[in-house]
C-alpha positions as CSV (number, residue, x, y, z in Angstrom):
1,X,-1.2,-1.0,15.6
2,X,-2.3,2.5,14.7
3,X,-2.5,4.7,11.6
4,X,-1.2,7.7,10.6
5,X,-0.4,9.9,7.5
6,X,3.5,9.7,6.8
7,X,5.8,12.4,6.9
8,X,6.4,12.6,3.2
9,X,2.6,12.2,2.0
10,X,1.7,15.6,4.2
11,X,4.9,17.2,2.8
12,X,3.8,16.1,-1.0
13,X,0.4,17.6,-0.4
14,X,1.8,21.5,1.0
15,X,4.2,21.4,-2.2
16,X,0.9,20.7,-4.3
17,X,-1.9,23.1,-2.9
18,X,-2.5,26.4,-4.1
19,X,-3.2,29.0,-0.5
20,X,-4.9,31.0,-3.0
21,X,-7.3,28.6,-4.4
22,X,-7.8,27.0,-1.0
23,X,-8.9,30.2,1.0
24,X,-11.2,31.0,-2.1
25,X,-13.2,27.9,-1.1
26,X,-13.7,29.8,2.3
27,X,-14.1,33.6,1.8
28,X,-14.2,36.0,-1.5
29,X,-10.4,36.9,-2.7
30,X,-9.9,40.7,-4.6
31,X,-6.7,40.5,-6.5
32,X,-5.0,43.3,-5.8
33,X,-1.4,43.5,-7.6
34,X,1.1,40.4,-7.2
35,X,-1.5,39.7,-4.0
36,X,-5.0,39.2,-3.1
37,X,-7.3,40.7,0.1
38,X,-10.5,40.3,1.4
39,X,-11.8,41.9,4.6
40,X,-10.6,39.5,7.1
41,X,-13.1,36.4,8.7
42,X,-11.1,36.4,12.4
43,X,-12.3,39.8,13.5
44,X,-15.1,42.2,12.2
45,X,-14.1,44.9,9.6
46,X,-15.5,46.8,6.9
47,X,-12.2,48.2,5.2
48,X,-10.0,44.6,4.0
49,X,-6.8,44.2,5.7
50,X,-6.6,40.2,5.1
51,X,-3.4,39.8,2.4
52,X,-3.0,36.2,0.8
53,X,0.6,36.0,-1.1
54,X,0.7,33.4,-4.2
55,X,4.4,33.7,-4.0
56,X,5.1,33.2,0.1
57,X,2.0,31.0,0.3
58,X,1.5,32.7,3.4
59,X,-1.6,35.1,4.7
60,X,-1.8,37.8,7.2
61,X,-4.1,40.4,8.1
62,X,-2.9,43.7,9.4
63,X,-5.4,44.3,11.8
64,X,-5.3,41.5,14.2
65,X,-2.1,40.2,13.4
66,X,-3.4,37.0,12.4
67,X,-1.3,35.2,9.8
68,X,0.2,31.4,8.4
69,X,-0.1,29.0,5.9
70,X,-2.9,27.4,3.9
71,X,-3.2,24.6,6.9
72,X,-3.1,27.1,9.5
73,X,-5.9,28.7,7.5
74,X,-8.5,25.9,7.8
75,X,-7.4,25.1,11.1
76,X,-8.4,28.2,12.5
77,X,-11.2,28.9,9.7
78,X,-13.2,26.0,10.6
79,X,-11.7,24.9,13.8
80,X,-10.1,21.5,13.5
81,X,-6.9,20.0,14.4
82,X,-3.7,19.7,12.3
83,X,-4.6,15.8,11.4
84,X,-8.0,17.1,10.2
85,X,-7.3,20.0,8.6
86,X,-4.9,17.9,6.3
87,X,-7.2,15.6,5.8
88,X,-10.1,18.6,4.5
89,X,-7.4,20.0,1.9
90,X,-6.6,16.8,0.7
91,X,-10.1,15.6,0.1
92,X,-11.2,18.9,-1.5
93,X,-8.4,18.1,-3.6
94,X,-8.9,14.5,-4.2
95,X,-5.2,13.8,-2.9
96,X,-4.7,10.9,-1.3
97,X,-2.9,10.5,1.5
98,X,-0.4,7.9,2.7
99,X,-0.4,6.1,6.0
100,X,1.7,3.9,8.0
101,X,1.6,2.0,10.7
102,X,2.6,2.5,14.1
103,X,2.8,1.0,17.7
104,X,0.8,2.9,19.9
105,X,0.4,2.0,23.7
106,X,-2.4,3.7,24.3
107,X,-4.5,2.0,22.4
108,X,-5.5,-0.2,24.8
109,X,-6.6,2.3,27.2
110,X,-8.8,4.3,24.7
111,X,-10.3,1.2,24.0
112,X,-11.2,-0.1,27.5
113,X,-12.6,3.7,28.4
114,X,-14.2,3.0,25.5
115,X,-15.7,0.0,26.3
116,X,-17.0,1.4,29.9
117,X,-18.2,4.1,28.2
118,X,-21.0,1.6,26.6
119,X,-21.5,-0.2,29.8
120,X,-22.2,2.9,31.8
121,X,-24.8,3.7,29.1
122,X,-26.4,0.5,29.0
123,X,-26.8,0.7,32.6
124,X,-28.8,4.0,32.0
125,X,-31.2,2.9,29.7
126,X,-32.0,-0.2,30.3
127,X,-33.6,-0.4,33.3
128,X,-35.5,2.0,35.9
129,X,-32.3,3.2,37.8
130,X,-31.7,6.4,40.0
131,X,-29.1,7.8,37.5
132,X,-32.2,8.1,35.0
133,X,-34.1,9.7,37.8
134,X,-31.9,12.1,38.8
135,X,-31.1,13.3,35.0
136,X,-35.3,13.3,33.9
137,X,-36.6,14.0,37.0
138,X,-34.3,16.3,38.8
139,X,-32.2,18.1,36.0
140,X,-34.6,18.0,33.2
141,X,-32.7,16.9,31.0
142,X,-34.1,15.0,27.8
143,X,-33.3,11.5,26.1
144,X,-31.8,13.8,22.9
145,X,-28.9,15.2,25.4
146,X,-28.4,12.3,26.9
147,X,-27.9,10.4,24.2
148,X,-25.5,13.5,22.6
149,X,-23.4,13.8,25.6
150,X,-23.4,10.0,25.9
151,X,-23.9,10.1,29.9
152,X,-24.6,6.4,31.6
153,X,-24.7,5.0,35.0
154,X,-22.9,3.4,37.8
155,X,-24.9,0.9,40.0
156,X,-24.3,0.5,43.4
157,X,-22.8,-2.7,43.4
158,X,-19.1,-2.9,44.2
159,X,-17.5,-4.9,41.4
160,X,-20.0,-4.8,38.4
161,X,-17.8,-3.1,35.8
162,X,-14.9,-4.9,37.3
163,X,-16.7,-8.1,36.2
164,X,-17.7,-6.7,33.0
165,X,-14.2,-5.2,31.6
166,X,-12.2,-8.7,33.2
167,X,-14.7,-10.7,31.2
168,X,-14.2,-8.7,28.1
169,X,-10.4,-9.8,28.5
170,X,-9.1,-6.2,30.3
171,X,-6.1,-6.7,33.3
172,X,-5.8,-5.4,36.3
173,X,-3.3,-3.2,35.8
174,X,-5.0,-1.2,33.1
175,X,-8.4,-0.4,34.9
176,X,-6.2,0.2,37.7
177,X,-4.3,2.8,36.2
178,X,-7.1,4.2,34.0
179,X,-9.3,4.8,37.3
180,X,-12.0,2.5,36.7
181,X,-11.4,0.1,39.8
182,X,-9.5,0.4,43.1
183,X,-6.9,-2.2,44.8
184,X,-6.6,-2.5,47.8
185,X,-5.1,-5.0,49.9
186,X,-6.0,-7.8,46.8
187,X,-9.5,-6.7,46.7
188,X,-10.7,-5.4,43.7
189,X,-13.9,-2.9,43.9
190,X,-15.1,-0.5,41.2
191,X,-13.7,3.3,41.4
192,X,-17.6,4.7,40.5
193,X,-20.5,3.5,42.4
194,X,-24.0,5.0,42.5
195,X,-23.1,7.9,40.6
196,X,-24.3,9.2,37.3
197,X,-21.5,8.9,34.3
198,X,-20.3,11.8,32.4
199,X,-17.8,10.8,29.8
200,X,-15.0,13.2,28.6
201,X,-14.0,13.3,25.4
202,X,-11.4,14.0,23.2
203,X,-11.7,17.1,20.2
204,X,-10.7,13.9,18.2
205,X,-14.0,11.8,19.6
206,X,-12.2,9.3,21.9
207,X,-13.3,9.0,25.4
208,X,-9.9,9.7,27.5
209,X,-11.7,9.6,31.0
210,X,-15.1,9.9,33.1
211,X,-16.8,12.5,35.8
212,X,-19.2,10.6,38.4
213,X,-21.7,12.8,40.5
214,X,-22.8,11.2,43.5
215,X,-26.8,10.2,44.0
216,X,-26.1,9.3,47.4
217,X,-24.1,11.5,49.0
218,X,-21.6,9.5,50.2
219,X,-18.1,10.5,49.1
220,X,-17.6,13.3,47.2
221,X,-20.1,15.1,45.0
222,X,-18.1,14.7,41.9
223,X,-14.7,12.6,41.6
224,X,-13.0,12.1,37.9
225,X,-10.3,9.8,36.5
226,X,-6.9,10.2,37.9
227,X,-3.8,10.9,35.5
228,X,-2.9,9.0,33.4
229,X,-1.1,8.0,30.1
230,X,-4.5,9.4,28.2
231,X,-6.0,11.7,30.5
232,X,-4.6,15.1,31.6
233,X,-7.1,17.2,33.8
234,X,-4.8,20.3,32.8
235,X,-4.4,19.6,29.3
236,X,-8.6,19.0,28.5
237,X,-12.1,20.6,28.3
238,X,-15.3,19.2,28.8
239,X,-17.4,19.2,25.4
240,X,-15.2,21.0,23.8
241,X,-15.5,18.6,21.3
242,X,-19.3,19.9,20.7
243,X,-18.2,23.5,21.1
244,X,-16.1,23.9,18.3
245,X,-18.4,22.6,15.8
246,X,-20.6,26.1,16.7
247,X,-18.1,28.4,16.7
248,X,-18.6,29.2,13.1
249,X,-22.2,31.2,14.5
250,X,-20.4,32.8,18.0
251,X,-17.2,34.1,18.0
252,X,-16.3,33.5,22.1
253,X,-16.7,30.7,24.2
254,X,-18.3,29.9,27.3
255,X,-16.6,28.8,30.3
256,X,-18.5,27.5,33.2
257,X,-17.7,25.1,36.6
258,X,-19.3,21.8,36.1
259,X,-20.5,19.4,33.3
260,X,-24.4,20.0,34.4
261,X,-23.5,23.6,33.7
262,X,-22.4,23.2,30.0
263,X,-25.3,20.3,29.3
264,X,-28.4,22.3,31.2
265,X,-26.8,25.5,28.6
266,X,-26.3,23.4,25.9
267,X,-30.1,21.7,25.8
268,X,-31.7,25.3,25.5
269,X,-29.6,25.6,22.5
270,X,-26.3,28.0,23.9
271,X,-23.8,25.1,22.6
272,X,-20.4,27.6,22.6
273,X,-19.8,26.2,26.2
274,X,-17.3,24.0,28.0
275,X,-16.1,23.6,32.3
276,X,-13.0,22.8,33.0
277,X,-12.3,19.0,34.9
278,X,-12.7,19.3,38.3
279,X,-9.3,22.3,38.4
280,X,-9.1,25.2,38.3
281,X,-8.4,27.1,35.3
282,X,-4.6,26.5,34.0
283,X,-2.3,28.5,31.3
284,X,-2.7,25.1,29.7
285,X,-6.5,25.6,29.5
286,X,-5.8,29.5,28.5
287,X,-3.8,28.3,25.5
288,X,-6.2,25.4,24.2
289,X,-9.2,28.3,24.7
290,X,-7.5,30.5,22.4
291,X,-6.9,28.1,19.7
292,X,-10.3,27.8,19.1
293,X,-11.9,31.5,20.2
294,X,-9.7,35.2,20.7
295,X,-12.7,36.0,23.4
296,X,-13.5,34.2,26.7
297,X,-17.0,34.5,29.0
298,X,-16.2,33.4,32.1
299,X,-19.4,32.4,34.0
300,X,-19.0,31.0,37.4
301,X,-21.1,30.3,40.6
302,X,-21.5,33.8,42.6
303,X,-20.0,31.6,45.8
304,X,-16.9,33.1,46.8
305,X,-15.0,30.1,45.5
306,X,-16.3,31.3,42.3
307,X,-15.8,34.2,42.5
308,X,-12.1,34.1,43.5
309,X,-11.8,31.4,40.8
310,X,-12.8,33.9,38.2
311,X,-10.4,36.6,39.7
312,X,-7.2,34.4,39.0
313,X,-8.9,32.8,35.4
314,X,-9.2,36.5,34.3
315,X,-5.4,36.8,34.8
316,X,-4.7,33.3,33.2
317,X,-6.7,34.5,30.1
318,X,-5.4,37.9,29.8
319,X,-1.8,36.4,30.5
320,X,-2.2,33.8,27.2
321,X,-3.8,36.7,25.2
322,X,-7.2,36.5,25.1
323,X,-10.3,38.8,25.6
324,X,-12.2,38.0,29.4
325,X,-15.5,39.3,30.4
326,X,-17.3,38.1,33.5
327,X,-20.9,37.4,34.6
328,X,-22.6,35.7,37.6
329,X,-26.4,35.0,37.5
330,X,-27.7,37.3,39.2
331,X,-29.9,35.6,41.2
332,X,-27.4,33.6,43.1
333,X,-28.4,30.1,40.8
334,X,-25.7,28.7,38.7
335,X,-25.8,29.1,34.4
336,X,-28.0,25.5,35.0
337,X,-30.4,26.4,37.1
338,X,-30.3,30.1,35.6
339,X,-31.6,29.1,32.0
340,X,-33.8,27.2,33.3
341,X,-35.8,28.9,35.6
342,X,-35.4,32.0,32.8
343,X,-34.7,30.7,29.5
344,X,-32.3,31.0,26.7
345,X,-32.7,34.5,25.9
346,X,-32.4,35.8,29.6
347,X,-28.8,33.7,29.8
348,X,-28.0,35.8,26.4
349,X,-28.4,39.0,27.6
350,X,-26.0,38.4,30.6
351,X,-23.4,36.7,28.3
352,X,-23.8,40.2,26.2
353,X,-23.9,42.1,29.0
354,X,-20.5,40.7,31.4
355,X,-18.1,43.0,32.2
356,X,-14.5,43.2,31.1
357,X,-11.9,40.7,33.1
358,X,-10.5,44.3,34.5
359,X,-13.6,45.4,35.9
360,X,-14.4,42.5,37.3
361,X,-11.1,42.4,39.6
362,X,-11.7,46.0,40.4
363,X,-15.1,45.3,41.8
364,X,-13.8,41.7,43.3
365,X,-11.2,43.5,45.8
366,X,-13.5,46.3,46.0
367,X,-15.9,43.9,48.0
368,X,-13.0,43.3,50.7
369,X,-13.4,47.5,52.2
370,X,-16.0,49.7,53.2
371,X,-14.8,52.9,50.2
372,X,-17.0,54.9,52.7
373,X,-14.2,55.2,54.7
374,X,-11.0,56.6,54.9
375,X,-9.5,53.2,55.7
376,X,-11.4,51.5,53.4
377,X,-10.3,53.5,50.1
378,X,-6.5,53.5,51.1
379,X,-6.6,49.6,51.7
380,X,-8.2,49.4,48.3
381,X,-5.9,51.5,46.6
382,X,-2.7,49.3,47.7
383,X,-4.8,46.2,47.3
384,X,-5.5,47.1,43.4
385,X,-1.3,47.1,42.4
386,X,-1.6,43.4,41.3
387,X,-4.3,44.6,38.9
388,X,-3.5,47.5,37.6
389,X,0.3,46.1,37.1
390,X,-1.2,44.0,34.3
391,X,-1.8,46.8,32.1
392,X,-0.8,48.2,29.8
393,X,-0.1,51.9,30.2
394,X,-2.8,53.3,28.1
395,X,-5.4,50.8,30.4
396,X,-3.8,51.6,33.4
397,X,-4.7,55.6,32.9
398,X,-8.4,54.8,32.0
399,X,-9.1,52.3,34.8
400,X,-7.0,54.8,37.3
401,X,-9.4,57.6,36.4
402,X,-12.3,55.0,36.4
403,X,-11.2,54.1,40.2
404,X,-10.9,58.3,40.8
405,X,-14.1,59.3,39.7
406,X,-15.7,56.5,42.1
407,X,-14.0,57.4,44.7
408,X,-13.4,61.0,44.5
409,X,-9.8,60.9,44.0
410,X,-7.1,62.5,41.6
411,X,-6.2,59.6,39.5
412,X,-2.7,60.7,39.3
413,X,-2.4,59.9,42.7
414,X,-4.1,56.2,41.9
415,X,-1.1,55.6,39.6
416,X,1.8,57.3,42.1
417,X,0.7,54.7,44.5
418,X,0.5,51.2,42.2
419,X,3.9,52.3,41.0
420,X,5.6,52.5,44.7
421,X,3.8,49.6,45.1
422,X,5.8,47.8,42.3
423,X,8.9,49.6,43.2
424,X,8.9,47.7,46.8
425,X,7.6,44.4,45.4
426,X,10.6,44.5,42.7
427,X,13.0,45.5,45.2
428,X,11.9,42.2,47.3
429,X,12.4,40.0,44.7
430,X,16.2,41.2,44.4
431,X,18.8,38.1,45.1
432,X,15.8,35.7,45.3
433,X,15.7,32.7,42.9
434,X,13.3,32.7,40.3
435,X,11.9,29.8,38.2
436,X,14.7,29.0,35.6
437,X,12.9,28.6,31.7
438,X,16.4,27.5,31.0
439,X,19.5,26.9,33.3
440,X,21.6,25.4,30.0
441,X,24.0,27.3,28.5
442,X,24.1,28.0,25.1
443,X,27.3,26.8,22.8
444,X,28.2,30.1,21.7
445,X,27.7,31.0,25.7
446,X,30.3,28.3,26.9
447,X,32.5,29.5,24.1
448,X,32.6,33.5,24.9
449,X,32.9,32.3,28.7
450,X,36.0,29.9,28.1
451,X,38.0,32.8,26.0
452,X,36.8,34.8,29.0
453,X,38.7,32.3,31.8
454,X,41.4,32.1,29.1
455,X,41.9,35.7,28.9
456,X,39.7,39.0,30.5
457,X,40.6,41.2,28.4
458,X,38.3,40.1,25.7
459,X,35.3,40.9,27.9
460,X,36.3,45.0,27.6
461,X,35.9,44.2,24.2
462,X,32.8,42.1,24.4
463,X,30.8,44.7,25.9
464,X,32.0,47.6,23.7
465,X,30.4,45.6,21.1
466,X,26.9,46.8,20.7
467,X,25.9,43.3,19.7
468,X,26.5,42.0,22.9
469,X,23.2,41.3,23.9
470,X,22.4,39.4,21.6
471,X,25.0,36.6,22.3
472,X,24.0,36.1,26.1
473,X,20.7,34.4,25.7
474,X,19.8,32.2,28.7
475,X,18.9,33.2,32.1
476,X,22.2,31.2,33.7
477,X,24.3,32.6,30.6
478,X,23.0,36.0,31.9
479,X,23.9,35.1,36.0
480,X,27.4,34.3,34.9
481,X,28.0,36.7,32.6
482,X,27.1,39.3,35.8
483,X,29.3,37.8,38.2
484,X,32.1,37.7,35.9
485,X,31.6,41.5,35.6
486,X,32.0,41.9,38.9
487,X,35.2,39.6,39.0
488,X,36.8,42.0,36.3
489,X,35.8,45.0,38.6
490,X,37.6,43.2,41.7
491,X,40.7,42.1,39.6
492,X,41.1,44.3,36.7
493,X,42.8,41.7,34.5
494,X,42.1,38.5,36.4
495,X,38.5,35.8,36.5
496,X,38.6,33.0,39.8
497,X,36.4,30.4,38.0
498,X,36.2,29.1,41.3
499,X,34.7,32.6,43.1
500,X,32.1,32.2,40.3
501,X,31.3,28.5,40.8
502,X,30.4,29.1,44.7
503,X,28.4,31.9,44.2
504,X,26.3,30.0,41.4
505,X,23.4,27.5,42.7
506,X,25.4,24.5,44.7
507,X,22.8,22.6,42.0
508,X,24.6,24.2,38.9
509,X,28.3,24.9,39.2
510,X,29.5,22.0,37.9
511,X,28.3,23.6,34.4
512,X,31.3,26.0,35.2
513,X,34.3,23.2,35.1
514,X,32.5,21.4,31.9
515,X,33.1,24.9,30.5
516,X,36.3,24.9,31.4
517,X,37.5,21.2,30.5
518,X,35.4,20.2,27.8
519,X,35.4,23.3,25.7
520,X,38.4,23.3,22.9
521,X,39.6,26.9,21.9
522,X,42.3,26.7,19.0
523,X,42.2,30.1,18.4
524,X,41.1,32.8,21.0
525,X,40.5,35.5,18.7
526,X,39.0,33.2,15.8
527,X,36.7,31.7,18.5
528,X,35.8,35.3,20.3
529,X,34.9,36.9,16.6
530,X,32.8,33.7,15.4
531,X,30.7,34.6,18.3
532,X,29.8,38.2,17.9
533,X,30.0,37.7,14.4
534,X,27.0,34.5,14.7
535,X,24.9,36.9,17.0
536,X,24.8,39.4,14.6
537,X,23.9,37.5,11.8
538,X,21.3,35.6,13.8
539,X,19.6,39.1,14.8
540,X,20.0,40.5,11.6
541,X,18.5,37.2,9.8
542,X,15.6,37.1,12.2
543,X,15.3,41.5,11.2
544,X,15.1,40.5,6.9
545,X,12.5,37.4,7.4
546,X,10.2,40.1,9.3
547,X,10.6,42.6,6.5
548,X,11.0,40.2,3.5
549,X,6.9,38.7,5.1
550,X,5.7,42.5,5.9
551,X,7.2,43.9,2.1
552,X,5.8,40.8,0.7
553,X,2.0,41.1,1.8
554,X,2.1,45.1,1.5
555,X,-0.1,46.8,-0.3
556,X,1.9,49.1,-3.2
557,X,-0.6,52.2,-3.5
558,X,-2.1,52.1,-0.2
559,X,1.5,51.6,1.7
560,X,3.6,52.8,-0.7
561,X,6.0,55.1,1.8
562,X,6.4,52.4,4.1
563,X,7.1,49.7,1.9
564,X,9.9,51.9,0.4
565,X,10.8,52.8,3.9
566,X,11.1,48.9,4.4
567,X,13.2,48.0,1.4
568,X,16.1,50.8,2.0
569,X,16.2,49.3,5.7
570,X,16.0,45.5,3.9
571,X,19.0,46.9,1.7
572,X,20.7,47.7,4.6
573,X,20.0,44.7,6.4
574,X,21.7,42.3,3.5
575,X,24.8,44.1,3.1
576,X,25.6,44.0,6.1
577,X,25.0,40.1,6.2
578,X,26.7,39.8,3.0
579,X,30.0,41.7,4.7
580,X,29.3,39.4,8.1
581,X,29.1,36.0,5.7
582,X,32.5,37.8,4.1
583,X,31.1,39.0,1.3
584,X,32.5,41.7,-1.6
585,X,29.8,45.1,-0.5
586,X,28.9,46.7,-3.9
């Protein structure tokens, strides 16, 4: 059985904490009318944009968009997870908070890494072994990071875990599955053998799986723990449990290839550093990097595996909106061997001096021509679209004029070429599939298309209505709402369902007869007007919660004209909801 805090006891604890009082624990709050500000403590600035409403309960700071609620506050203010976040506010407030108990499955698998964990360990320290050899003698490393990172040993032998875990009372089936022994053919042999133990852990401190570098070189150099119901390679970071506790003194994070990487860098004291698990970098990654840090270093191996692997990362980064820089050591060593041979300080002054993600791709495909030649510059020119079709317009001038000057060319004609280039690649992608986000209609969707099949003439007035965008939501809603334009063009007055179910995916035009039998209309013209009539309120509803937030945190002298600006357009806004909900307009 596990623990947790209960619904109700987290929802009794938001209705009694004061946002005010507990950002005032963190940072010093001006009142400023009905509001207070304070320069804001998630990006450098001298004049205070950062707005805390009494009233909403909300924050945001107007110049890096930054806002929530009190939780979201000390999540992101001392980096920590919802659970412990909670669990902060409620002991600064002396609340208590409620558990209850709760079957968890996985608890036996946390507990038998667990349980390895301390093995491995043991193994390390309590006799001479080459895993202690390799770490003092080879790697420098000392007992203190050792100990921190919790790193161990796998002997040679071939079943001595396997002896250890079945005699502490662990099946088959769950080392299996967890990694830690192999089956096959009825034997049973442990999955690490003579390699040195790194264990991965959780941001909440539970060891969800293991890294083993070989000392013999037999197999591969490193392997890690397969999937599995606790460990996803994607989904995790090595010490990024460490990292986050010194993010507080650094404002980016450090991402490098391999755990030695991130422990060599964190023993000479540069602790904002985590690898990824034996993958490459994922949007997955991306997304857990910029909950903790808005700005990335990337620093890879100067192989060409890493520096292609940087390439694509600086995309994944930029994609999930984050700031990426880029260095290499530039004496061909990785960030290990680097810091070593050079110290802390020499690392620091790469890190401070890596070039933006863009950059970096410019120089990357610029390694692939000889720009001395005629040749060379064209090929480079075409091979930069991908790039440059990233940007945004304003980046996409600079860099074009960058790319100019270096090679002596009008920058105009940089830009001409990336958009022909994107032209042809959009006009290649015409009639191919793409990957579906979602291939479900929507109910008002399978509404509007059933009075549709009932009766075509609705559609004229469907698309004279300028809301009509905002009732076809879904990528398949959008397909179908297509071909059925092109059935009223070919017709006039008449829709063949069965024209539009063969020209849909074979995979999806059954969708097209549940529309059709399991969809009641009592009355068409009830039914069509309930569906513009929801669009527009939904739109206009999503329009007043934007204003009503922006109105609420503005500041009355300094923003005065655009506040008022905002309420006349608010005004505007709720009448015309009010008439929608059938309401009296005053």
């Amino acid at each position: 059985m596990r623990e947790s805090y209960s619904h109700q006891s987290i929802e009794n604890l938001k209705a009694e904490i004061d946002i005010v009082e507990v950002i005032s624990n963190a940072i010093q709050l001006k009142k400023t009318g009905a509001n207070y500000k304070a320069c804001c403590p998630f990006h450098g600035e001298k004049t205070p944009s950062f707005v805390v409403s009494p009233d909403k309960q909300i924050f945001k700071c107007f110049g890096c968009g930054v806002s929530g609620d009190a939780i979201e506050f000390v999540k992101k203010y001392y980096n920590l997870e919802f659970i412990e976040a909670i669990e902060k506010i409620a002991k600064d407030k002396g609340f208590t908070l409620e558990k209850t108990a709760y079957d968890d499955s996985r608890d036996i698998y946390y507990k038998a890494n667990k349980d390895a964990a301390r093995y491995f360990v043991k193994s390390l320290i309590t006799k001479p072994n080459e895993g202690m050899r390799y770490l003092s003698d080879s790697r420098k490393m000392d007992i203190e990071t050792i100990t921190k990172f919790g790193l161990g040993y796998a002997d040679s032998e071939w079943d001595s875990l396997y002896k250890h875990m079945s005699a502490l009372g662990y099946d088959d089936k769950t080392l299996s599955e967890l990694g830690l022994i192999s089956i096959n053919k009825g034997k049973k042999y442990d999955r690490f053998r003579n390699r040195v133990m790194f264990p991965i852990i959780s941001t909440n401190g539970r060891v969800i799986g293991f890294g083993g570098r070989t000392l013999d070189n037999k197999g591969a150099k490193y392997i890690n723990s397969p999937e599995n119901p606790i460990f996803h390679k994607s989904n995790n970071l090595f010490s990024l449990n460490f990292a986050r506790e010194h993010l507080r003194k650094s404002d980016f994070l450090i991402v490098v290839e391999g755990y030695m990487d991130v422990i060599g860098l964190f023993q000479s004291g540069i602790c904002n550093v985590v690898a990824t698990l034996g993958t490459a970098l994922t949007e997955n990654h991306g997304k857990i990097l910029k909950r903790y840090a808005k700005k990335i270093v990337l620093s890879y191996d100067s192989d060409d595996a890493g520096r292609n692997a940087a390439y694509k990362g600086v995309d994944i980064l930029r994609d999930v909106g984050v700031s990426v820089s880029v260095l290499h050591v530039d004496d061909g060593k990785d960030p290990d061997e680097y810091v070593k041979a050079h110290g802390k300080e020499e690392f620091l002054n790469l890190v401070s001096t890596a070039i933006s993600g863009t950059d970096y791709q410019l120089r990357h495909v610029a390694r692939k021509f000889d720009l001395t030649t005629v040749d060379g510059k064209i090929g480079y020119i075409k091979a930069l679209s991908p790039v440059f079709q990233k940007l945004s317009p304003v980046e996409r001038e600079v860099y074009a004029q960058k790319v100019g000057r270096s090679l002596d060319l009008d920058y105009k004609n940089i830009l001409f070429q990336v958009e022909e280039k994107k032209a042809d690649d959009q006009n290649r992608r015409i009639g191919k599939d793409t990957d579906a986000k979602d291939r479900n209609f929507s109910q008002t969707e399978k509404v509007l298309f059933k009075i549709f099949f009932m009766d075509s003439s609705y559609f004229v007035k469907f698309k004279e209505d300028e809301f009509a965008n905002s009732v076809v939501t879904t990528e398949i809603g959008r397909e179908v709402l297509s071909l059925i334009e092109n059935e009223i063009k070919l017709s006039d007055s008449f829709i063949d369902e069965k024209r539009i179910k063969d020209a849909m995916n074979p995979a999806e035009g059954y969708k097209i007869d549940e529309i059709i039998s399991g969809v009641p209309i009592l009355d068409i013209n009830n039914s069509f007007e309930d569906c513009i009539r929801n669009a527009k309120l939904a739109r206009l509803s999503l329009e007043e919660k934007k204003i009503l937030d922006i109105i609420a945190l503005a500041d009355e002298e300094e923003e005065g004209r655009e506040a008022e600006r905002l309420q006349i357009k608010l005004m505007k806004i709720q009448r015309d909801i009010k008439k929608l909900k059938g309401g009296v307009d005053l």
